[in-house]
C-alpha positions as CSV (number, residue, x, y, z in Angstrom):
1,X,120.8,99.8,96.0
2,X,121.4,102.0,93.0
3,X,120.3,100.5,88.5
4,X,122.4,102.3,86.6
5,X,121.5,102.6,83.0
6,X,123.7,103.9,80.8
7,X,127.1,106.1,81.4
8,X,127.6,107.1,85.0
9,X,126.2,110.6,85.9
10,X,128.7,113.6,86.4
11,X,128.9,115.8,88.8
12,X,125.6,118.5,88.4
13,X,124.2,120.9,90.4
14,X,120.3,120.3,89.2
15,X,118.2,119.9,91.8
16,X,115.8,117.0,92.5
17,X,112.1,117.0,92.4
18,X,109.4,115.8,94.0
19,X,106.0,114.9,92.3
20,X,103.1,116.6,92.6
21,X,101.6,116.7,96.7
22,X,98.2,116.2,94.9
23,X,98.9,112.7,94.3
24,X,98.4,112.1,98.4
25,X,94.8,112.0,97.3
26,X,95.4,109.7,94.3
27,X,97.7,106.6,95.2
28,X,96.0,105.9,98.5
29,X,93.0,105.1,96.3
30,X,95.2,102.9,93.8
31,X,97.0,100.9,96.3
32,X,93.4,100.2,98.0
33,X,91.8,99.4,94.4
34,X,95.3,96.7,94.1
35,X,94.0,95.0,97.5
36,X,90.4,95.0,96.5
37,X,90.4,91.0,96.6
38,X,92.1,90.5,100.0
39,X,89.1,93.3,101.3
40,X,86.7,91.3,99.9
41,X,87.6,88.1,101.6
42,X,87.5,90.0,104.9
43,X,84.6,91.6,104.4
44,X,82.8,88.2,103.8
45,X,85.1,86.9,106.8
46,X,82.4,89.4,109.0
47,X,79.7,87.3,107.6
48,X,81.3,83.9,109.3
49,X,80.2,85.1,112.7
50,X,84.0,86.6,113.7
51,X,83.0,90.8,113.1
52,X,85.1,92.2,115.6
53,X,88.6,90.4,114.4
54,X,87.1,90.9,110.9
55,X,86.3,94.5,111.0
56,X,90.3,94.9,112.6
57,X,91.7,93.1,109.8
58,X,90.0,95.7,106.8
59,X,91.1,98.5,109.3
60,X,94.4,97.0,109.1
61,X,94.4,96.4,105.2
62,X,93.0,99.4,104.2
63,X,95.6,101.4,106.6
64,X,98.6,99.5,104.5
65,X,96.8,100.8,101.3
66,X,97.3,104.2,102.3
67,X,100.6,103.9,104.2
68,X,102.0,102.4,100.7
69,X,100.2,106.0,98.8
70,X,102.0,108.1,101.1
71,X,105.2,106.3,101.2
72,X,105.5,106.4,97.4
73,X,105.2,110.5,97.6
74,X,107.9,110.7,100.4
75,X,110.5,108.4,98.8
76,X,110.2,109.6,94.7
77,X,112.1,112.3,93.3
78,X,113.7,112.7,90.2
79,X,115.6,115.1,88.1
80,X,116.6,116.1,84.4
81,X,120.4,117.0,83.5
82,X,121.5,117.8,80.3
83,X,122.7,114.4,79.5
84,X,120.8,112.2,81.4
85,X,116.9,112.0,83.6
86,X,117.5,110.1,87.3
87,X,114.4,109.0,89.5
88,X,115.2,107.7,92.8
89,X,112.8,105.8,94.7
90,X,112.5,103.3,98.0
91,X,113.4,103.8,101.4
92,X,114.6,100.5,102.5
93,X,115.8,99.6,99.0
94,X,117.0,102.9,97.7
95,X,117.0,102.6,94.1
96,X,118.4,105.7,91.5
97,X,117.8,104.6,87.8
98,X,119.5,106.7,85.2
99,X,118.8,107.3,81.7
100,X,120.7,108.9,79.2
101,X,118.3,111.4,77.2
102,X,119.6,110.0,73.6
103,X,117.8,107.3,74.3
104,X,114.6,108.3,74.9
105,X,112.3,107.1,72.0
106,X,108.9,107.9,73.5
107,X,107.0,110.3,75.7
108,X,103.8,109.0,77.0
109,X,101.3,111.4,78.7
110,X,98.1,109.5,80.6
111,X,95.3,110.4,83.3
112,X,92.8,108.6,84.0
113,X,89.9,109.7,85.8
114,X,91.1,110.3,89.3
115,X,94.4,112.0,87.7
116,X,91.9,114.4,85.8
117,X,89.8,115.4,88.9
118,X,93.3,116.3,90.5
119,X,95.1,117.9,87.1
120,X,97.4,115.2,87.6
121,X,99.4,113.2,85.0
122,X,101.6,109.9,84.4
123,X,104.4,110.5,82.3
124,X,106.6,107.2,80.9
125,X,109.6,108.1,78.9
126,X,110.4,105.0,76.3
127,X,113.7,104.0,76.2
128,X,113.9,101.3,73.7
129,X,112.6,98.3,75.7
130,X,109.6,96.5,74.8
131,X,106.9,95.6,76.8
132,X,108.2,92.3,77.6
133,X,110.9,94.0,79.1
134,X,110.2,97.4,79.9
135,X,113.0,99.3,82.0
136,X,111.5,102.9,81.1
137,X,110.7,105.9,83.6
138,X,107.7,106.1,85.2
139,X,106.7,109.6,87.2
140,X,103.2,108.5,88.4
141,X,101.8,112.0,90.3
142,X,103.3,114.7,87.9
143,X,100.7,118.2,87.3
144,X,99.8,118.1,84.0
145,X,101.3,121.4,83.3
146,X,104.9,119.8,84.8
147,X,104.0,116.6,82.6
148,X,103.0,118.5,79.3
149,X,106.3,120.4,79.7
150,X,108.2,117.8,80.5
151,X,107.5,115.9,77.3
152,X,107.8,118.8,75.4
153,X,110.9,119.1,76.8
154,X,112.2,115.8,76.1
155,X,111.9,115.1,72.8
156,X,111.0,118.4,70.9
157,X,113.6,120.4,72.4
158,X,116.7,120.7,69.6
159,X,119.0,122.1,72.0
160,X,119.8,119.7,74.7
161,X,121.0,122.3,77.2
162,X,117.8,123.1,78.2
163,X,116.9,122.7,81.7
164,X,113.3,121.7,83.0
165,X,112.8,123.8,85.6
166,X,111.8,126.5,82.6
167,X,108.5,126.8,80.7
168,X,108.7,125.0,77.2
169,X,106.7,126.8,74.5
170,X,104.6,124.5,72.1
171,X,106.5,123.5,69.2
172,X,104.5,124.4,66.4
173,X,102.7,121.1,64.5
174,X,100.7,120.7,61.7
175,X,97.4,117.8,61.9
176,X,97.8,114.9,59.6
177,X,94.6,113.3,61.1
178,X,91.6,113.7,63.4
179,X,88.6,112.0,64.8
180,X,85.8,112.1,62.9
181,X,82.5,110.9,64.5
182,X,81.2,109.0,62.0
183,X,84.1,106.5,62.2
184,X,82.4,105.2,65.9
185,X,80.1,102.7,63.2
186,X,83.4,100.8,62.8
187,X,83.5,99.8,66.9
188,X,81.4,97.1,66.7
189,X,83.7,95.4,64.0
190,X,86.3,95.5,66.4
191,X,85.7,92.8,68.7
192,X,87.0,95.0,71.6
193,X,83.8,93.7,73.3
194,X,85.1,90.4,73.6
195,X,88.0,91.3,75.9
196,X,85.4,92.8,78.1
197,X,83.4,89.5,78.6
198,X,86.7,88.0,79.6
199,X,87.4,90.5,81.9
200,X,83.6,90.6,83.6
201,X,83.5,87.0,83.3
202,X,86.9,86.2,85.1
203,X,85.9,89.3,87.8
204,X,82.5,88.0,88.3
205,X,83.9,84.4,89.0
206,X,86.6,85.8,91.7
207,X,84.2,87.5,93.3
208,X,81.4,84.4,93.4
209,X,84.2,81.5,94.6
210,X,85.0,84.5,97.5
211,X,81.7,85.2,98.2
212,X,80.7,81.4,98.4
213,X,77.3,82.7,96.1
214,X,75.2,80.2,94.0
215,X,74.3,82.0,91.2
216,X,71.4,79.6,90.2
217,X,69.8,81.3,93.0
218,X,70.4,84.8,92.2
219,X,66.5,86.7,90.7
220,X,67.7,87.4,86.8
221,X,70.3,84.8,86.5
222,X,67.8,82.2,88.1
223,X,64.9,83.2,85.8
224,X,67.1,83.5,82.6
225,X,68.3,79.9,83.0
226,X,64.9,78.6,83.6
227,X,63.9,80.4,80.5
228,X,66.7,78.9,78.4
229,X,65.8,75.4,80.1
230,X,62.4,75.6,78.5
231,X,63.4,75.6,74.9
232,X,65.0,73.6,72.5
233,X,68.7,73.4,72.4
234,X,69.6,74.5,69.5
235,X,67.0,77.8,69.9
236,X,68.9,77.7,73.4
237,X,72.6,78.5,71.6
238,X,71.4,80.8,69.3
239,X,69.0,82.9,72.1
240,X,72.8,82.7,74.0
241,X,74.8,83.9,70.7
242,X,73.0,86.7,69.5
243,X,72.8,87.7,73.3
244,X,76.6,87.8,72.6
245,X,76.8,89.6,69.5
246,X,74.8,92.6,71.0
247,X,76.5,92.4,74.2
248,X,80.3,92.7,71.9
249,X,79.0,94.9,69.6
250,X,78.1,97.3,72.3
251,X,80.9,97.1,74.5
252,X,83.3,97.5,71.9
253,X,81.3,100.8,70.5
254,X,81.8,102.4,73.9
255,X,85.3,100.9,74.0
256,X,85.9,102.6,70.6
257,X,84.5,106.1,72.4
258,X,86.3,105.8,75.1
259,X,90.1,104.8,74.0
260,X,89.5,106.9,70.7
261,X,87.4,109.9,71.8
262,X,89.2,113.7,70.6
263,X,91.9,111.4,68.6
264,X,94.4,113.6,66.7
265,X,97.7,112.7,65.2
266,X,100.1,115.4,64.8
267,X,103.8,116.2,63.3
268,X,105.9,119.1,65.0
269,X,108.4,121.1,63.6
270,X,110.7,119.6,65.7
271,X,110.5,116.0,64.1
272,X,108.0,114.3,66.4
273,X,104.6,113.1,65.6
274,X,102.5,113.7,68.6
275,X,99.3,111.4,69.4
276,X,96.3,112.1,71.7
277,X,93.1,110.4,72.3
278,X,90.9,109.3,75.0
279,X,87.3,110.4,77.0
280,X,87.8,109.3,80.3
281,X,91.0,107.9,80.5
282,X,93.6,110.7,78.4
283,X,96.6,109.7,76.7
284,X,99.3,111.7,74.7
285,X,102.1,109.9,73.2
286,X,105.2,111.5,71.1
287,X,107.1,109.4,68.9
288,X,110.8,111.0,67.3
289,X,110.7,110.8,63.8
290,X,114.2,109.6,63.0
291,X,113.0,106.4,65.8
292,X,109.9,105.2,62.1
293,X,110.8,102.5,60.7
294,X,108.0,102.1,58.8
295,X,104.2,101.5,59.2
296,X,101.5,98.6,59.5
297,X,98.2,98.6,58.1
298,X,96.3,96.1,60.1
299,X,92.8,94.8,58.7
300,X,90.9,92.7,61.3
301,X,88.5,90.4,59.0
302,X,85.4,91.8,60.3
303,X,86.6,95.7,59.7
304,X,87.9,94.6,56.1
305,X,84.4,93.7,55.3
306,X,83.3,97.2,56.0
307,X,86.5,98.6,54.6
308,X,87.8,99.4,57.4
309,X,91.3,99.9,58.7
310,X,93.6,101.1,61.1
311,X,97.6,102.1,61.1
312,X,100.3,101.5,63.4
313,X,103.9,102.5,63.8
314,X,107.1,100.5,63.8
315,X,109.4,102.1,65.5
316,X,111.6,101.8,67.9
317,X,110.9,102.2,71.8
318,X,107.3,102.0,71.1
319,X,105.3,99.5,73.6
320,X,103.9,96.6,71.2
321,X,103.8,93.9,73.7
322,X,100.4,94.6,74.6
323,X,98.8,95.4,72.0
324,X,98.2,98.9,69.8
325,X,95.7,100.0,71.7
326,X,97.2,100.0,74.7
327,X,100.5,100.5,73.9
328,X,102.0,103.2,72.3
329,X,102.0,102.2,68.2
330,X,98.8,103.2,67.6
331,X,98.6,106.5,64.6
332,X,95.3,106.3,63.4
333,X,91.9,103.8,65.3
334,X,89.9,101.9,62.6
335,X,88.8,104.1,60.2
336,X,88.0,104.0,56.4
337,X,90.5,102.4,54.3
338,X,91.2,105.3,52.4
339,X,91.5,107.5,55.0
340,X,94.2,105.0,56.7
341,X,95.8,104.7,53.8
342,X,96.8,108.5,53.1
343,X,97.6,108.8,56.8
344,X,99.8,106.1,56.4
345,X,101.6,107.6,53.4
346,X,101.6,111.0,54.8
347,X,103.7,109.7,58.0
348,X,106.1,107.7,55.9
349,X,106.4,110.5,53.2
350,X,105.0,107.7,50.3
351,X,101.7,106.2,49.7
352,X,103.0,104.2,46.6
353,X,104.0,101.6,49.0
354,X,100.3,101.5,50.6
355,X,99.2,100.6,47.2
356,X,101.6,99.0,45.1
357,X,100.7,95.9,43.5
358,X,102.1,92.6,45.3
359,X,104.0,89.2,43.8
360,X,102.1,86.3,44.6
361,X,103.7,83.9,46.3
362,X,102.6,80.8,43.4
363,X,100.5,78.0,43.8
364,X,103.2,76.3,46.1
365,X,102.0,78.3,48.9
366,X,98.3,78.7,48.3
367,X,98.3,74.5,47.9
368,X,100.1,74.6,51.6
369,X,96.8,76.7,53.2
370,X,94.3,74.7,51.7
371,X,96.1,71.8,53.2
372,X,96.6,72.8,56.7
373,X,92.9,74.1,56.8
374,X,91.5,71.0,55.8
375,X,93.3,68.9,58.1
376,X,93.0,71.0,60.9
377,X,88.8,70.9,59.9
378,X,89.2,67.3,59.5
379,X,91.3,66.7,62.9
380,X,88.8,68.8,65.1
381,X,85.5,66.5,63.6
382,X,87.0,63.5,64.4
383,X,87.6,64.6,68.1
384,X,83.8,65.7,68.1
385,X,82.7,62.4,66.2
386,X,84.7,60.4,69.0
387,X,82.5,62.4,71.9
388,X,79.7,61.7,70.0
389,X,80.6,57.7,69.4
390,X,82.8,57.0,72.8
391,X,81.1,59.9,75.5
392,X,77.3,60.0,74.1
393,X,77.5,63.4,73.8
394,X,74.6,64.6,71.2
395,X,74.5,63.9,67.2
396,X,73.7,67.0,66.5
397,X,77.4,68.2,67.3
398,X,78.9,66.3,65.0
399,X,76.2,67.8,62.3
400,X,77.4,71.2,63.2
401,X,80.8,70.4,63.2
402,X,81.0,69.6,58.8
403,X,80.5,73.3,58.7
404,X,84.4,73.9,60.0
405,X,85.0,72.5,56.4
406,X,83.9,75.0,54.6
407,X,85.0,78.1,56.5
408,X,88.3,76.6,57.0
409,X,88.6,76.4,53.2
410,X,87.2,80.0,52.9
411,X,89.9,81.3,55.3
412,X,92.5,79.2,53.4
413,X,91.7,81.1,50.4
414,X,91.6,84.9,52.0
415,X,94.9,84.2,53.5
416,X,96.2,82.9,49.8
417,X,94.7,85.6,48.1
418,X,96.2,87.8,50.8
419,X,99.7,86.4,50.6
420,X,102.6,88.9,49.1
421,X,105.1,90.9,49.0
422,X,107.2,93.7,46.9
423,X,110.5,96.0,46.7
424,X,110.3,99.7,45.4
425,X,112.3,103.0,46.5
426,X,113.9,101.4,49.6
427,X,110.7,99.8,50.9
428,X,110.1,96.1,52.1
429,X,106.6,95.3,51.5
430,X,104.5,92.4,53.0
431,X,101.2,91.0,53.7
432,X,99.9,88.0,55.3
433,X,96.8,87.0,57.3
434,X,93.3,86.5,56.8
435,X,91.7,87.0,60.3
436,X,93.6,89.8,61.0
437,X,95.3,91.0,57.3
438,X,98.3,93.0,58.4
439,X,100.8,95.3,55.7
440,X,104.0,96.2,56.5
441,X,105.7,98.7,54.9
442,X,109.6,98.8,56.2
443,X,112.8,100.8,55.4
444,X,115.2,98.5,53.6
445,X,118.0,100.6,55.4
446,X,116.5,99.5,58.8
447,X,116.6,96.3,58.3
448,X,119.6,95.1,60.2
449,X,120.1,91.0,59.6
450,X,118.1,88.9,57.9
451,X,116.5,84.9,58.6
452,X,115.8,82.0,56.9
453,X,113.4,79.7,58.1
454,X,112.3,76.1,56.6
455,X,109.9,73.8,58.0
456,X,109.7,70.2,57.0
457,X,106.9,71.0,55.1
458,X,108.3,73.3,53.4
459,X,111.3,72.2,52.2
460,X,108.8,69.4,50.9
461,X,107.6,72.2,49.1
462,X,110.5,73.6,48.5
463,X,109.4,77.2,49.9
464,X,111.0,78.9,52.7
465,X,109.8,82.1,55.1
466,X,112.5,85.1,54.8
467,X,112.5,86.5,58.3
468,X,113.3,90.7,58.4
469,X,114.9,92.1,61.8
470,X,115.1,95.2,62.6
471,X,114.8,97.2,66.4
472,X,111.4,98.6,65.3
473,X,108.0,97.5,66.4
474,X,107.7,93.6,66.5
475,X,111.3,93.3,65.8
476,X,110.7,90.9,62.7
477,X,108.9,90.9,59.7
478,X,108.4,87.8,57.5
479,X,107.4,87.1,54.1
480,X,106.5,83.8,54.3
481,X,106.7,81.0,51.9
482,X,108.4,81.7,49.2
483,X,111.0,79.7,46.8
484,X,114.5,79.6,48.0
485,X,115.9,81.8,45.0
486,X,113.4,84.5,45.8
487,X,114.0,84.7,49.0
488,X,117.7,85.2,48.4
489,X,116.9,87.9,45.8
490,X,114.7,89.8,47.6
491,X,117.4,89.7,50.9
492,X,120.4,90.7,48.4
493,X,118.0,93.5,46.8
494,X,117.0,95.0,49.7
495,X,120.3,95.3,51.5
496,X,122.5,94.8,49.4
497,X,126.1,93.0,50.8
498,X,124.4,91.7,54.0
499,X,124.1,88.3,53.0
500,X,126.8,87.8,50.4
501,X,129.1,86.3,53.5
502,X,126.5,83.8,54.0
503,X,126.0,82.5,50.3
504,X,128.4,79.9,49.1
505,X,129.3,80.2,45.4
């Protein structure tokens, strides 16, 4: 079977690669690591008295794992043309995906660990797609010189003649921004942690329902619980919390370390601005200049309180499904405020629309907060109040629960203080949020249709949410509740002629 994307291919003479033969050490190990689970289960199978037929069926599992490594070496190859990059993989299902090199958005460069001890690479090229549909390249077994040039070759080559088989010299760049040491104090703020106790906590629980184990049995777990049973509940909880303030803040310092470590962000004379960061895990991602829409400065509450920030790119063919640190947006990790800010102006050429005063949105909008806080607050009490009443569950509970009141009416205010937007030199300016504050600064000239959302609520209120779409980033930016007449003016301002077909007279 043969995915064509794009124009069909003409006739070339280039001739087609192979990866790396280093990666026969590297993909055995990753297909294993993907039937880790099904090993385990065997594994404990041995314990259930059947060893022989057990010890067959890991032979037998781990012998697919490395079949599948091998295979993968045997049945990838790709090549570049002057128009277009093929890979062609499978050996049942033969596959040949082409993409045509002007659309290429992104060059990602990542090794982790075992890549590293090999001086191997994984290079994805970005094509436009987001993550919840992402039809990009992969080349998983590149050598990192191959892979460096490769990239290089991709996006900061001005001629598109060139060919890959030759070496690319390094575009010269200049550094907007680099890590500086001191900015690991803003890790714990991050709540990166957090994400780790879901991942240990849901890996741990696997494991025990495989393994069959009884964890009130096992030495520390057994003698912690006895511990906590021995004091009063309420010292209980808060012996359990702090033990899970340390545990985040920790994690999410060396998360910080290791996604962040030898971060630099840098523009090339070619137009791209190049990003690489990682310890143990590398990554290098190159993002075409003409592809910015604009820029987000994102304050989670926790980092704003330290003034704190961090920056990420809207642009188009960058990976924001899963998140900016994973995926590709990412152009500066939370650092000072200040510091984000100039970065941010210095990528978009302006830092007036970093720190231009807003419009508030009225008292319209900051009424509608207050509102849904409190009977969100109010909702949620009840329910404890009825477990309390209906399932015996203890008094104390609904005592704890009044305090949702006030910090639902403290978050009602930060995200009404935090509520606004502006116009100025062909930029669309928003903000909105309180747990997480974001700005986005976007290019009037990318915005490419606009929407008008209205709620019951609001048109109670008589407010509406102006929705701008663009192919950048998340695709859609809002600035949310404002008055019909404003929303119109701020759509007609921006770009102008784009809605006059829709208005009646």
């Amino acid at each position: 079977m043969t995915t064509v994307v794009g124009p069909a291919e003409p006739a070339v003479t280039e001739h087609w690669r192979r990866l790396s033969p280093r990666m026969l050490a590297v993909h055995p190990v990753m297909e294993l690591r993907r039937l880790l689970f099904p090993l385990i289960a065997v594994l404990i199978g041995l314990r259930s008295g059947n060893g022989a037929d057990g010890g067959w069926w890991a032979l037998g599992i781990g012998g697919i794992g490395i079949a599948l490594g091998f295979l993968r070496y045997f049945t990838t190859s790709y090549r570049i043309t002057p128009a277009h990059v093929q890979v062609r993989r499978g050996l049942i299902r033969r596959r040949t995906l082409t993409v045509p090199r002007d659309r290429i958005r992104t060059v990602d460069v990542t090794s982790n660990v075992l890549h590293r001890i090999f001086g191997l690479a994984l290079v994805t090229v970005g094509t436009g797609q987001t993550d919840k549909k992402n039809d990009g390249v992969k080349l998983d077994g590149l050598g990192a010189a191959d892979a460096e040039n490769l990239h290089r070759e991709l996006l900061h080559r001005p001629a598109p003649e060139a060919m890959a088989a030759e070496a690319v010299p390094a575009a010269p760049e200049t550094v907007l921004a680099a890590l500086d040491p001191a900015w690991v104090r803003y890790g714990p703020f991050t709540l990166s942690g957090l994400v780790a106790i879901g991942v240990l906590f849901g890996l741990g629980s696997r494991l025990v329902n495989e393994g069959h184990v009884n964890l009130a049995k096992v030495g520390v777990i057994h003698d912690t619980i006895e511990y906590l049973r021995d004091k009063p509940l309420p010292v209980a909880i808060l012996l359990v919390a702090a033990a899970v303030v340390v545990f985040t803040a920790v994690a999410s310092t060396v998360g910080y370390i290791l996604t962040f470590w030898n971060f630099r962000l840098s523009r090339h004379s070619s137009g791209t601005l190049h990003v690489r960061r990682g310890l143990l895990t590398t990554r290098s991602t190159t993002i075409e200049e003409r592809r910015m829409r604009g820029v987000e400065l994102s304050e989670p509450l926790l980092l704003r309180s330290v003034r704190g920030a961090r920056v990420l790119a809207i642009a188009t063919g960058l990976r924001v499904g899963r998140g900016s640190d994973r995926g590709g947006s990412i152009l500066l990790p939370p650092a000072p405020r200040a510091v984000a800010v100039e970065v941010a102006g210095t990528v978009i050429g302006d830092t007036h629309p970093l720190t231009v005063a807003l419009t508030r949105h009225g008292p319209r909008a900051r009424l509608r907060r207050f509102t849904r806080a409190l009977t969100v607050s109010t909702i949620l009490i009840l329910i404890v109040l009825a477990f309390v009443v209906l399932a015996g569950a203890p008094g104390w509970a609904f005592w704890a629960s009044l305090a949702m009141l006030p910090i639902g009416t403290f978050l009602a205010w930060d995200r009404a203080r935090n509520l606004g937007h502006a116009l100025t030199d062909g930029w669309l300016i928003s903000r909105h949020g309180s747990l997480v504050r974001r700005r986005h600064v976007l290019r009037t000239d990318a915005v490419i249709g606009w929407n008008l959302t209205t709620s019951l609520f609001q048109r109670r209120a008589g407010l509406t949410t102006l929705v701008a779409t663009t192919a950048g980033g998340r695709q859609h930016y809002a600035v949310a509740d404002v008055g019909d007449a404003t929303a119109i003016r701020v759509a007609r301002t921006a770009v102008p002629g784009l809605l006059e077909q829709f208005l009646a007279e």
